[in-house]
N, C-alpha and C positions, 0 to 999 in steps of 0.2 A: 377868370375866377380870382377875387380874393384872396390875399393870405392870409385872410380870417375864415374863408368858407375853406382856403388847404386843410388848415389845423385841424378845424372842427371834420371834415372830411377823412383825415389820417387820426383821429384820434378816434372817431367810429369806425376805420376798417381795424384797427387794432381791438375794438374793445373787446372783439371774440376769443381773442388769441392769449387777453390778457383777465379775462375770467377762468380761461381753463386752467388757469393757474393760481394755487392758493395761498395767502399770503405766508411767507416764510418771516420767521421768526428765528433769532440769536435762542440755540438749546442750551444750554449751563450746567444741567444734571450730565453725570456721564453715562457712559450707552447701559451699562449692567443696570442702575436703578429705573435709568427711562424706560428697558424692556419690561421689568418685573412693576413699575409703579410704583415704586417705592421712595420713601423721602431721601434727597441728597443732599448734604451738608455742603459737597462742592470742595470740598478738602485736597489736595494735593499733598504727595502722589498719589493716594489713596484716599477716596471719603472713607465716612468709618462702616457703610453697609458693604463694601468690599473688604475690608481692613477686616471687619469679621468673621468672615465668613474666607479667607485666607486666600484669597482669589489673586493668581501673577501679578494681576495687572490691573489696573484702573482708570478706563478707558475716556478720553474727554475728546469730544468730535472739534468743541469751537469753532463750531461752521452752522449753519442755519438746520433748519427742519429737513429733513430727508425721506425722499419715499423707497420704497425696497426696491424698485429699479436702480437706486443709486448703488453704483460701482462699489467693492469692497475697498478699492484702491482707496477713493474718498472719503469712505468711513475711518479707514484708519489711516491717514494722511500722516495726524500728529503723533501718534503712538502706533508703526506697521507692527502687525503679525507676519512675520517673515515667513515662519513655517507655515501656516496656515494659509498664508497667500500661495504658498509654492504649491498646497496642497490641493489648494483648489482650481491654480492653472492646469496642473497634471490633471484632471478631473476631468478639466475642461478641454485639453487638448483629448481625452480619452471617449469623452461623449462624443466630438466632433469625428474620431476616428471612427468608433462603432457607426455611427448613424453615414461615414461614407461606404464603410465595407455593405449595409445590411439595405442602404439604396440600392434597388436593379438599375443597371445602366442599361436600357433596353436598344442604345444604338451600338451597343459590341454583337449581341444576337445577329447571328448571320439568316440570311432567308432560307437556309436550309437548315430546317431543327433537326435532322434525323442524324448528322454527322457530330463526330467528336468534336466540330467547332460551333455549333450551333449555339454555343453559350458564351458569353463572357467570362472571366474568370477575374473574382478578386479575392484579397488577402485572404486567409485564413485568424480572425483575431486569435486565436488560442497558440497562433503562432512562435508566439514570446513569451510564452507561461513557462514559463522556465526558473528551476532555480539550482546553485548552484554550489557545491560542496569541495571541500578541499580533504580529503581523507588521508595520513598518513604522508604527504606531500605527493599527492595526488589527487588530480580534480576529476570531479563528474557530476554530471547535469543532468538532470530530472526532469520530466515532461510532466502534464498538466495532470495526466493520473496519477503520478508517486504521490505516497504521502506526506514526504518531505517536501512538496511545494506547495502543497496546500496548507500546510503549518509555517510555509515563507513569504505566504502571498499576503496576508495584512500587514505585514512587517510591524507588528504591535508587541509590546514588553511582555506581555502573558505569553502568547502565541510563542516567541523566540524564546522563552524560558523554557517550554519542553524540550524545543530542540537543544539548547546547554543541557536538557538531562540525558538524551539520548548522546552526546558525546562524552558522558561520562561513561557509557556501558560501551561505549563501541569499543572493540578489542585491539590489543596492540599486537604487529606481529612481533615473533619470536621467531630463535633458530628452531630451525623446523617445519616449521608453516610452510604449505604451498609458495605463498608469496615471497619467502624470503632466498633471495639470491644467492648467497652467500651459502645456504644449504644447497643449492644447486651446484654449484660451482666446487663447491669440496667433494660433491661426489663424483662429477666429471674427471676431474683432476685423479681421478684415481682409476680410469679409463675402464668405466663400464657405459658408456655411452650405447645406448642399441642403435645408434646409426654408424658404430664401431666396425670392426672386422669379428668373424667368427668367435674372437678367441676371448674379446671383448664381451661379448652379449653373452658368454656362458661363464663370465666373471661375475657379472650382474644378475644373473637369474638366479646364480647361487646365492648372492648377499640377501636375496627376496625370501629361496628356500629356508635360510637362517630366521626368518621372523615371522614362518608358518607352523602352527600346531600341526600333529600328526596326520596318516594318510588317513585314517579310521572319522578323527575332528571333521577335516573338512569333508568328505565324502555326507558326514551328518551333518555337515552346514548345507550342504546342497540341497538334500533333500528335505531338509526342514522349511528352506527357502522354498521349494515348489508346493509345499505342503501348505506354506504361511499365507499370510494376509495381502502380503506386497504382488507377489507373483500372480495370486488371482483375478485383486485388482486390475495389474499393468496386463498381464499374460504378451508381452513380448518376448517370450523366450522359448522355444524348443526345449520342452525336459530331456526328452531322448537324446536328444544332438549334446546337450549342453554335457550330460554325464558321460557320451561317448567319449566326447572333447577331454573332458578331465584325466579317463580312462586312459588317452593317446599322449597326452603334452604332462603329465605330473608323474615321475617314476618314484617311487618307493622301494628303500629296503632291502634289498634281497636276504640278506642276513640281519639282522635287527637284532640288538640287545636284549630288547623289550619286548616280545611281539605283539604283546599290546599297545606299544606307541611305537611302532612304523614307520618312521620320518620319512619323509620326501629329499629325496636325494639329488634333484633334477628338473628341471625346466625346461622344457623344447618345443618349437611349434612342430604340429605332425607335419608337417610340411617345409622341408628345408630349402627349398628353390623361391615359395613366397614368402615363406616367414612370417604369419597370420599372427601375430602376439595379441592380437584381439580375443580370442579364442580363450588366451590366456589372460587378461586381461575381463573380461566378464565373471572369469571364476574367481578369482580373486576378489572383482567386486563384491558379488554373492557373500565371500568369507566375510569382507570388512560389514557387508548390510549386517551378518548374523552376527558373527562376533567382534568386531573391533571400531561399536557404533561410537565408543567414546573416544576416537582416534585414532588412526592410519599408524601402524609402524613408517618411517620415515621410507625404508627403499621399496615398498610397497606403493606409499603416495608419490613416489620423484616418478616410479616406473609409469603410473598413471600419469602420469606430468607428460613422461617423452611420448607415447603411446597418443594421448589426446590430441597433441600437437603433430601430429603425422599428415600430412598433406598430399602425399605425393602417389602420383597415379599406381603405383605398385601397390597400396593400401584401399584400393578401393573394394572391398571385403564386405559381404553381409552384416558382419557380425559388427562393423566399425560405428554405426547407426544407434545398434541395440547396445554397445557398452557407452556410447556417449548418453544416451536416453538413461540406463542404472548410474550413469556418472552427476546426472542432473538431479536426480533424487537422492541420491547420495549424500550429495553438497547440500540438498535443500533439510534431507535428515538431521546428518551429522555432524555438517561442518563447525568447527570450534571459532572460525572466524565468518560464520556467514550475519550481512550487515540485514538482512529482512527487507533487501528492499530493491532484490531480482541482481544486485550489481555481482552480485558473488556468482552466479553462472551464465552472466550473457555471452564471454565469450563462447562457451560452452554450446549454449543455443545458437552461435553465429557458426560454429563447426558443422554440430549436428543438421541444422537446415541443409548446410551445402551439401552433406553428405547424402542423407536421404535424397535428392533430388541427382546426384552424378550417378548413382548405382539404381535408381529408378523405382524407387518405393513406394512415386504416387501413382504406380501402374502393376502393380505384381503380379496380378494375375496373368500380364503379358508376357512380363520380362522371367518371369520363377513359375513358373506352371510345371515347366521339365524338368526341373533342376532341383526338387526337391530332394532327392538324394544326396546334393550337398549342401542346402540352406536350412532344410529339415522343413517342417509344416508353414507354409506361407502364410497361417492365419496371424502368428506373432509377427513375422517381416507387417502386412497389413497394419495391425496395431502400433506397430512402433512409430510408423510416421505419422496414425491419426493422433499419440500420444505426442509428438513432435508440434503438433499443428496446435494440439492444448496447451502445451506448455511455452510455446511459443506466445501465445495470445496470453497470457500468466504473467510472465515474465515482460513481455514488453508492455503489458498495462500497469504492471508495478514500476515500470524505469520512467512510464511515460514518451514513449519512445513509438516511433514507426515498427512493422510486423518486419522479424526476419523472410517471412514466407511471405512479400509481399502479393498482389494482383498482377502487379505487371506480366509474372511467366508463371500465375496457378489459379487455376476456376475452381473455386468450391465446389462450387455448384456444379458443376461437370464431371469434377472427382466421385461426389453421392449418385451421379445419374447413371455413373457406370457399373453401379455396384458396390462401388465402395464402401462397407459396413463395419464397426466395431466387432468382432468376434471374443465374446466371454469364453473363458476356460471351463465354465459348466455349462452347458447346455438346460435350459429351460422354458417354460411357457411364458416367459415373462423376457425373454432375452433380446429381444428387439426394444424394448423400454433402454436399457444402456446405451445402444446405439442413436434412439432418439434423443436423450439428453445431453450425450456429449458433442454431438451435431451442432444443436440448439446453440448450448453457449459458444460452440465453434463459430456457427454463422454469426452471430450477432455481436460477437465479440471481436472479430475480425472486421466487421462491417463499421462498427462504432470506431475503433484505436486508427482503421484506414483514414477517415473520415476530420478526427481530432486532433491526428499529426498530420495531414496533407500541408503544404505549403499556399495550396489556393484555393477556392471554392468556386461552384456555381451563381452566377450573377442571379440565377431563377430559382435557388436553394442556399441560401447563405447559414454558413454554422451559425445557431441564436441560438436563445434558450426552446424556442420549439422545439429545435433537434433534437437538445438533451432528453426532452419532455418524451419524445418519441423512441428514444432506445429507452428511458427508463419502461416503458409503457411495456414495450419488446418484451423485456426482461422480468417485468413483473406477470405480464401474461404466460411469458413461459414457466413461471414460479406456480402461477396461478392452476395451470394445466399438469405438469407432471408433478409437484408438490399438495396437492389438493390439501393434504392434513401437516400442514408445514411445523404446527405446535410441535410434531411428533419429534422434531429433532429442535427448536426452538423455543421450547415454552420452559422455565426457571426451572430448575430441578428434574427434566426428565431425564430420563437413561432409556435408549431407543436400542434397538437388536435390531438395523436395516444394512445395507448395502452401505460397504465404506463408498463404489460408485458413486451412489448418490448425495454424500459429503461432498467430494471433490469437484461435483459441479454445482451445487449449491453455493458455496463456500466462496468462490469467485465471482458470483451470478449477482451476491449479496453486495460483494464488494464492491462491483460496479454500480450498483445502485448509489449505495452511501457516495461513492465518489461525487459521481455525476451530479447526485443533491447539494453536496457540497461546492462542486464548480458555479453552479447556478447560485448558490448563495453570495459563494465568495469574491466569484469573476464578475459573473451578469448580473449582482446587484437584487436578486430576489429574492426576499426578505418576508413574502407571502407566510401565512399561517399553514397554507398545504405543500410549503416548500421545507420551512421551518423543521415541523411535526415529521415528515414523509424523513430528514437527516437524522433526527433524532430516534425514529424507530428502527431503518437501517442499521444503523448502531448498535441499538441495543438486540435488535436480533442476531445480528454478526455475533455480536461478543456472544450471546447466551449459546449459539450455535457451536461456537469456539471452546468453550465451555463444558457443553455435554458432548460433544464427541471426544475430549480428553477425559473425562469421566465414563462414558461407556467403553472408549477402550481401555481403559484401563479396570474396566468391569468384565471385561472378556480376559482379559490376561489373566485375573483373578480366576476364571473359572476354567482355561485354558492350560494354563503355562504359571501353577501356584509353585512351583518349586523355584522358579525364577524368581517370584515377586517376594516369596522370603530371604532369599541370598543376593536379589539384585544391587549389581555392579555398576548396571546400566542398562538403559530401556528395553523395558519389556518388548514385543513383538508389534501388541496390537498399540500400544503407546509408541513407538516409533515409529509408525506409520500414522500415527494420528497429525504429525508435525508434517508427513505430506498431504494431508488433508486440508489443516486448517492454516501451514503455517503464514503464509503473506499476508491471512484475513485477520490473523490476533494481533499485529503489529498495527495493521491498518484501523481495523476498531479501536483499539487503546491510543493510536494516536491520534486518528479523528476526532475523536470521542475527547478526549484532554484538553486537544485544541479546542475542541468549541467551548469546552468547559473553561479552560483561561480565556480565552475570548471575550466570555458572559462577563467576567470579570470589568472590561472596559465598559460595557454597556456602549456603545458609539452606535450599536444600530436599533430601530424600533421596533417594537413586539418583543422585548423583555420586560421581565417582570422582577420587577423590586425583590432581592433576596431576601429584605429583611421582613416583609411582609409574607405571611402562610396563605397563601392562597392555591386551594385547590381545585387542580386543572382536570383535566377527563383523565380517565384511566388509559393504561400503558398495555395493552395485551399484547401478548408475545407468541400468540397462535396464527397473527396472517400478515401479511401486507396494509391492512385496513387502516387508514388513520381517520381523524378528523379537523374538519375545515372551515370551526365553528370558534374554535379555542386554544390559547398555544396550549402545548404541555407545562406543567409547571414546573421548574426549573430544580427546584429543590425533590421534585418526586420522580427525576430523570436521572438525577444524582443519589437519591437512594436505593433507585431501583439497579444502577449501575455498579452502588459497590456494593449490594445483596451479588448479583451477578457472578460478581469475582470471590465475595466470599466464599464462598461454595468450593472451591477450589482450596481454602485455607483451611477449609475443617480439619479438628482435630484428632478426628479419626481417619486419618488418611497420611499418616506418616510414612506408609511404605510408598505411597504413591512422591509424597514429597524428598524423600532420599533417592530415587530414581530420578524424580526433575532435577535434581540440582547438578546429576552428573551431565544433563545434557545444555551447552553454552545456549542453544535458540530457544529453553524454558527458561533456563537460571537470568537472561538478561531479561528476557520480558515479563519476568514476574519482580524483579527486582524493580526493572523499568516502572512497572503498576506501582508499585509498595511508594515510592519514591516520592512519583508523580502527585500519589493519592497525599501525602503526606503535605506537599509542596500546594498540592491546589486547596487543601482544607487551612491552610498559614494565609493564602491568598481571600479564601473566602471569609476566613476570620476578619483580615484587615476589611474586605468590602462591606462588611454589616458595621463593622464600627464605626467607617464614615462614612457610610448612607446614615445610621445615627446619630453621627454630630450633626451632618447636614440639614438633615429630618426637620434636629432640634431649633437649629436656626434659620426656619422655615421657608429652604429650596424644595421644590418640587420639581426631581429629574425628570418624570415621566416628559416633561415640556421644556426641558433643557437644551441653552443653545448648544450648538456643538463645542463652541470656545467655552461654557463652563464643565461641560462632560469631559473636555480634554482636562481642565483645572482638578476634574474631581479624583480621574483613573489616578493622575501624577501622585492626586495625594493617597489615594491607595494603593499603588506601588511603592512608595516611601515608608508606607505602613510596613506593608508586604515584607521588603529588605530588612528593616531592621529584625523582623520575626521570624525570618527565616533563611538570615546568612550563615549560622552556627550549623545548619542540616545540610550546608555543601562540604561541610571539613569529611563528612561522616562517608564511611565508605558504603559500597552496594551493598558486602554481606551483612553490615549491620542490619542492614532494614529485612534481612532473611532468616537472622537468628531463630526466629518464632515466626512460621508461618501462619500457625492459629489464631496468632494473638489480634488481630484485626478484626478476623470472624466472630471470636469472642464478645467484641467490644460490643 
């Protein structure tokens, strides 16, 4: 062959290879004008349609034509986006980890499925959702349910601006507080230690006697307490046994100045060879539930101090179970420093578990059947550990944390087959409904948090957003089934006369939902119109829930307990139990709820809607679960229906109700927390409508904005933002509490 028929030969096997490819051309416009079409002067370092429109940067490729395959390395060769690169490797290395976890490895499957190894196991992605807090020089970590990681998980300027507002409320210890050593330590030193000797422990009981009302006070805090709200709810306690107790361990008096105030002279467990200060210790609680909700006298709190920390096989006592279970609600009542966010009684919960299970309370019928003469009626022992199992699942969904009562050594499911049932303090035709509800979120609620914090998964069931999809489903069916008329406690302004029961398992039931919707949005990248809508109604049902049962109870107190609500010092009856009702879900709402609201603020994700444009979205009805999968909600009508919500709460006929909140620290921070918040994100939304209309005007169109000008745009809304609203960080909480009305007014 020729090397005239080679050429012509090699220049037709190429000619294929080199059609597929189009001629490339020197580009001279830079990247912002070539995406929008627009004319470019070509100016350095800025032509002038960046230079207008105030844009970082002004990007010039000086390389040829590029198609969107081309690498971003390439694109910005001459000018890198360092952050943006980094941003998008993490992406990238994140897609490539999901898509190895949520691959079945089908050669780990062993040939026998029926065994525990029948499956492969891989990572757990939610493994590392984690975020991370330094409290007082102290750290602690939060699992993918707290709310604090879902307000950490975009790491974006909005989003971490709530959290700077909740470090403003979060409380400083002082002398006095639990926490603080230095109170511990001064009252040792003065050797009343109850791991002491005799002489010891009746130095100390007497410092306790000194800062108890009379024997008449407490005997009517007892009985008021069995009579109240709390007790019928919980019903973990023996009345009879409780008041015998008091009768044997509290002496009084015998000659009295007064004989109308009787003072207590004396402290002893009936029992001097075991020494049961539990006994003593539950009544006490009782006094502080009724009267000393705005604060513990100090040797009262230290003695619960040494008393909770007891460990040791001599204390293994019925009663140890039932005072940590009033210890846990207690903290969740009244605590002056509780952060809302389970951290204030886990170790609490880490006691209570062990206990309940060394003295045998997930069996009682076995171990207490005969022994009723010294335990009293077994139906509260029974409650106390099904209330242990709730509040365990409570607590560790708010830390975001593994169950104290894991599976490894407890069958639900085994526990209910035995018998094992909730028992109400009233018997009625309706009394099996309690028992089914609190089951319900037990099951599923343990099922999901096992599930979320496991370290591995099934290779044949890998955690994805189906799973979420499937406990929210759980849970909305159960909503569906025993809430049939759900409005009844959720719809804007009503006041409901039901079972506070039925709050307390709602109220968490809720939470989880909003969670989960929230994870799928924020983790799994679902950005769906029925994922969107389904967070945003979550939300707004939580809070209105949170809402009207602070308002109904505090409507029952009103028609209960009116001489209280004229002279109150501090929380009514049925309002302080209302904060064991709703408390973890009004923090949880208010912060979810905020975050997504600063969030909007960036706009970085799709399916928002221009705030500056009024555009009406479907309506918001606050009677079901129902949403719709046609339209988001509009954004502005999510936000007014949100501070209607809270207003309700600032009426200004409701000052008895408001001089009551403020004495208690877990209303006064989260309403302050609201006030604040609300304050902060309308400065933010201010700056976002100003420059969507500079922008507007010099005709960007975000709806189809790259991400590199969405970043350019939030910057200059945050800058807005700062300057309008750095004088409202000098200003302190109570300011913004001066006038609670004043908002609702507006």
């Amino acid at each position: 062959m020729s090397n005239t028929q080679k050429k012509v030969g090699s220049d037709a096997g190429s000619h294929d290879e080199r059609s597929k490819k189009r001629r490339r051309k020197e580009v001279r416009n830079c990247l912002f004008c070539r995406k929008r079409k627009l004319k470019c002067d070509r100016a350095k370092p800025k032509c002038s349609q960046c230079r207008n429109r105030n844009l970082p940067t002004c990007l010039y490729t000086n390389r040829f034509n590029f198609d969107i395959s081309d690498s971003m390395t390439e694109i910005f060769q001459d000018t890198p986006n360092v952050d943006l690169l980094k941003k998008i490797s993490t992406l990238e290395d994140r897609v490539k980890e999901l898509e190895q976890i949520t691959n079945a490895d089908e050669n780990h499957e062993s040939k026998s499925r029926g065994s525990d190894s029948s499956v492969g196991r891989k990572k757990n992605p939610l493994l590392y959702l984690r975020s991370s807090r330094w409290i007082n020089e102290q750290h602690f970590i939060f699992g993918p349910t707290s709310w604090k990681t879902m307000l950490s998980l975009e790491n974006e300027k909005f989003q971490l601006e709530f959290i700077s507002l909740w470090d403003m409320f979060k409380p400083q210890p002082t002398k006095g507080t639990e926490s603080s050593t230095e109170t511990v330590a001064s009252t040792t030193e003065k050797g009343v230690s109850i791991g002491g000797d005799i002489m010891n422990r009746k130095i100390f009981l007497n410092t306790v006697c000194e800062e108890l009302p009379d024997y008449k006070t407490i005997e009517t805090c007892l009985r008021n307490f069995f009579s109240g709200p709390l007790h019928e709810l919980l019903y973990c306690l023996d009345e009879k046994k409780t008041m015998r107790d008091f009768r044997k361990c509290f002496f009084k008096d015998p000659h009295p100045v007064d004989p109308k105030h009787v003072k207590i002279i004396g402290i002893v467990p009936d029992d001097s060879l075991a020494a049961n200060y539990y006994k003593i210790g539950i009544i006490l609680l009782i006094v502080g539930l009724v009267l000393f909700n705005k604060g513990l006298p100090r040797p009262i709190k230290y003695f619960f101090h040494i008393i909770g920390s007891l460990t040791k096989d001599n204390h293994n006592f019925t009663e140890r179970p039932q005072f940590l279970l009033l210890r846990c609600f207690n903290k969740i009542c009244n605590s002056q420093y509780s952060c809302w966010d389970g951290s204030q009684v886990r170790d609490l919960m880490a006691e209570l578990s062990h206990s309940c299970f060394s003295i045998g309370l997930d069996n009682v019928d076995k171990w207490f059947k005969s022994k009723e003469n010294i335990v009293g009626h077994i139906d509260p022992l029974r409650n106390t550990f099904i209330w242990t199992l709730y509040t365990d699942t409570v607590i560790s969904f708010d830390l975001g944390k593994p169950l104290f009562v894991s599976n490894e050594f407890f069958d639900m499911t085994l526990f209910l087959e035995n018998g094992n049932k909730f028992t109400e303090l009233k018997y009625n035709s309706n009394s099996n409904k309690k028992a089914d509800l609190i089951e319900m979120y037990i099951l599923v609620g343990r099922e999901a948090l096992t599930r979320l914090n496991s370290a591995t998964v099934t290779c044949s069931s890998n955690l994805k957003l189906e799973d979420m999809n499937s406990y929210i489903n759980k849970l909305k069916e159960s909503i569906h089934k025993n809430f049939p008329t759900m409005g009844l406690y959720t719809k804007m302004g009503s006041k409901f006369f039901v079972d506070p029961f039925e709050i307390i398992v709602l109220a968490p039931t809720l939470g989880m939902i909003l969670n989960f919707e929230n994870i799928k949005r924020s983790y799994f990248g679902d950005v769906s119109i029925k994922t969107k809508n389904s967070l945003v109604k979550a939300g707004l049902l939580s809070l209105s829930l949170c809402v009207n049962t602070i308002l109904s109870m505090y409507d029952m107190d009103r028609r209960t307990y009116r001489d209280i609500i004229e002279h109150a010092k501090y929380l009514s009856p049925y309002l302080n139990l209302s904060l064991a009702l709703i408390n973890p879900l009004f923090i949880r709402s208010l912060s979810e709820m905020y975050g997504l609201f600063f969030a909007r603020l960036t706009m970085l994700e799709k399916g928002y809607l221009v705030t500056s444009v009024d555009v009406r979205g479907p309506p918001i009805s606050l009677d079901d679960l129902e949403i719709t999968e046609r339209q988001y909600y509009s954004f502005i009508e999510v936000i007014t229906q949100f501070r209607d919500l809270m207003n309700q709460l600032y009426d200004k006929d409701l000052s008895p109700l408001h001089r009551m909140m403020q004495t208690s620290y877990p209303f006064l921070s989260v309403l302050a927390l609201e006030r604040v918040g609300r304050h902060l994100f309308l400065k933010g939304l201010e700056s976002r409508n100003t420059i969507e209309v500079n922008w507007h005007d010099q005709g960007i169109n975000l709806d189809d904005a790259t991400s590199e000008i969405l970043r350019s745009f939030t910057n200059e809304v945050w800058n807005d933002y700062i300057s309008k609203s750095q004088n409202m960080w000098a200003m302190k909480p109570d300011d913004f509490l001066s006038d609670l009305s004043r908002d609702a007014e507006k």
